[in-house]
C-alpha positions as CSV (number, residue, x, y, z in Angstrom):
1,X,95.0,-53.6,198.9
2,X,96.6,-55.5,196.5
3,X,95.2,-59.3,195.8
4,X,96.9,-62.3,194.9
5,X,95.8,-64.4,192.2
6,X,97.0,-67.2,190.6
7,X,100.3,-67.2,192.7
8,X,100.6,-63.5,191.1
9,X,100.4,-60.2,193.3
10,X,97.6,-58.0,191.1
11,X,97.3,-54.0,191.7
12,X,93.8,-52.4,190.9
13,X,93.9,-49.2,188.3
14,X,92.9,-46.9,191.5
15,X,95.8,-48.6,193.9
16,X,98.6,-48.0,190.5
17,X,99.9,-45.1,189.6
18,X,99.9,-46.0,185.5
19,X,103.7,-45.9,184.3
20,X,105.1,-46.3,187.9
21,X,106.4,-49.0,189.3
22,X,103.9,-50.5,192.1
23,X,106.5,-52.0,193.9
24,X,109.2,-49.2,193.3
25,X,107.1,-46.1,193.0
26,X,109.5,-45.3,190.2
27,X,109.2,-44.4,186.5
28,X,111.6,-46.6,184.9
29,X,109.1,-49.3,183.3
30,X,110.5,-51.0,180.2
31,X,107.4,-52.4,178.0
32,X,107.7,-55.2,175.9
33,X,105.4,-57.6,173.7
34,X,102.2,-55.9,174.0
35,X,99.1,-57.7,172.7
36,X,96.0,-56.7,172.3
37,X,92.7,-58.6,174.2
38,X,88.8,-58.1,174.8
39,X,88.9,-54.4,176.0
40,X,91.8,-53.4,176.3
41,X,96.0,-53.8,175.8
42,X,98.4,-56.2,177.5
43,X,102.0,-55.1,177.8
44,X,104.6,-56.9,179.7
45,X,106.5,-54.6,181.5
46,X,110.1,-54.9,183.6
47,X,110.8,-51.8,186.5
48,X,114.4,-51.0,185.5
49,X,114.8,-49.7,188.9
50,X,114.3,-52.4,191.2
51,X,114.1,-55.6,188.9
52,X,110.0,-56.0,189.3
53,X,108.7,-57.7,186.0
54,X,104.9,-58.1,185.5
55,X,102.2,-57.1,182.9
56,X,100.3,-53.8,182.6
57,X,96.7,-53.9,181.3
58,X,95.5,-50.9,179.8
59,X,91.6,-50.8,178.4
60,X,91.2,-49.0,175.1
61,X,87.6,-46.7,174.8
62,X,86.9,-45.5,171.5
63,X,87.3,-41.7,171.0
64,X,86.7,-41.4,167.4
65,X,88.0,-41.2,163.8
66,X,90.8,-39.0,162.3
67,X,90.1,-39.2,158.6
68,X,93.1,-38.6,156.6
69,X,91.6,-39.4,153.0
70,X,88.4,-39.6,151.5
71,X,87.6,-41.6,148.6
72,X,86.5,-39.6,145.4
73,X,82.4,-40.0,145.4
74,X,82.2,-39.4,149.0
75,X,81.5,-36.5,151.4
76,X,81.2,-35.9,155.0
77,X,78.2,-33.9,155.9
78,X,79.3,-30.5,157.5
79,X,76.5,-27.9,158.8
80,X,76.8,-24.8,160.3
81,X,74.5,-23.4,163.2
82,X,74.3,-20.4,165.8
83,X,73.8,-21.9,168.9
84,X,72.2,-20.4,171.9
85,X,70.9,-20.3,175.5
86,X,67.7,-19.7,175.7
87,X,66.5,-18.5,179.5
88,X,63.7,-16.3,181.6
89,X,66.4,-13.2,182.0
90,X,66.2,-10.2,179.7
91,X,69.5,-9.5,178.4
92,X,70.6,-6.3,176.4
93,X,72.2,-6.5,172.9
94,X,73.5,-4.4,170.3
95,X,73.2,-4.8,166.8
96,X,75.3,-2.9,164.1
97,X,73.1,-3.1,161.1
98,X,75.3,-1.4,158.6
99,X,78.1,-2.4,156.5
100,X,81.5,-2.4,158.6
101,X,83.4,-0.3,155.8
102,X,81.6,2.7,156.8
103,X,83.6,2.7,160.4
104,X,86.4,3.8,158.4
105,X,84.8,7.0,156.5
106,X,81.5,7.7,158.1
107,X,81.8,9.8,161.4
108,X,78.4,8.6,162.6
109,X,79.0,5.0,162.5
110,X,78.1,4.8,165.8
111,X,74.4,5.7,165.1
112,X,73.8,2.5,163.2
113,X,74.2,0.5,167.0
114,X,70.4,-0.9,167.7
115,X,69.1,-1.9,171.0
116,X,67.6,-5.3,171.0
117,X,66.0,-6.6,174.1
118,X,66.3,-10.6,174.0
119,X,66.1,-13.7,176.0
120,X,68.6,-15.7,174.5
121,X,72.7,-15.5,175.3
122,X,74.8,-15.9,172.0
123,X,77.3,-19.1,172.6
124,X,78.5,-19.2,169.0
125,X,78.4,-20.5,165.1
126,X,80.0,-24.4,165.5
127,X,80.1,-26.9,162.9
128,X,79.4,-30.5,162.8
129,X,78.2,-33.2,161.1
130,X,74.2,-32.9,162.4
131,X,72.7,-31.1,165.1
132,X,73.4,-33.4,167.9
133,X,77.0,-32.9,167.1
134,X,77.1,-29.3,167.0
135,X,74.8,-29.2,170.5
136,X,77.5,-31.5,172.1
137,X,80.2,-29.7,170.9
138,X,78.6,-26.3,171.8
139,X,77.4,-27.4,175.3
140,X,81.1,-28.8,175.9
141,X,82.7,-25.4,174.9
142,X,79.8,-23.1,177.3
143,X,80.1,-25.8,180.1
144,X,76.7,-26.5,179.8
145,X,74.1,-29.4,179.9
146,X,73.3,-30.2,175.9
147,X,69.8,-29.9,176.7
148,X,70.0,-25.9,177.3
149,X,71.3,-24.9,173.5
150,X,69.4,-24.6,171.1
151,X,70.4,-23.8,167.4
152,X,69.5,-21.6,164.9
153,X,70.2,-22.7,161.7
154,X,71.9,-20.1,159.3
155,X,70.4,-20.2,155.9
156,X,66.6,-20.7,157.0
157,X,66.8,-19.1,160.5
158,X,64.8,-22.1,161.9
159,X,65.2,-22.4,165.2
160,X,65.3,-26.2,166.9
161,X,65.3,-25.9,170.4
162,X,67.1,-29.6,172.3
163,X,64.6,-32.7,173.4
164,X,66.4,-32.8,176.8
């Protein structure tokens, strides 16, 4: 239910519908002078439907950087890893362990497929900034708990499985 306080009528974020009128139900705001505070963004709004003027607050949460320029004598730290699940199943895999121009003149290509037994399930090669970031980023795109990948790193083949 809404409250009132301070002679004002105030709508909670799960009672509000944010961009629809509260009084109205329509989508006709008008926002005006917003300014920022603490947490978040105050915006005065007016319903052009039905006349209802008030204030939105919105809060802000950090979701990172988009870095458009970097200044000369600086990098940003980009590694590359295979990441996997590791688990108790047995899963089959096959490995082509020739070149892949031969598919197009040698007749027995096929013959160069090996089986490999394994217990591990291929999620992909990501990139990020250290390993936490590429097992967040991995996890996200399996669906997956963090905790489950672990990453092989490309150049030394060192494997480092998660803490959690």
């Amino acid at each position: 239910m809404p409250e009132k306080v301070n002679g004002n009528i105030e709508f909670s974020a799960d009672e509000a519908i944010p961009g629809c009128c509260p009084i109205c139900q329509s989508y006709e705001l008008e926002y005006d002078d917003s300014e920022v505070i603490d947490d978040g963004i105050l915006n005065k709004i007016t319903c052009n439907s039905c006349g209802m003027q008030g204030r939105q607050y919105d809060k802000t949460v950090f979701d990172g950087y988009e870095i458009s320029y970097i200044p000369e004598g600086y990098t940003v730290p980009i590694v590359q890893r295979i990441a996997i699940i590791e688990s108790g199943y047995v899963r089959d895999t096959q490995v082509f362990t020739a070149d892949p121009a031969i598919v197009e003149t040698d007749t027995d290509w096929e013959d160069h497929f090996k089986d490999v037994k394994n217990f591990a399930h291929f999620v992909g090669i990501f990139e990020g900034t250290d390993d936490e970031d590429i097992r967040n980023r991995a996890a996200a795109f399996e669906g997956v708990h963090p905790g489950v990948i672990s990453l092989i790193d490309i150049e030394t083949g060192t494997v480092t499985k998660s803490d959690g």
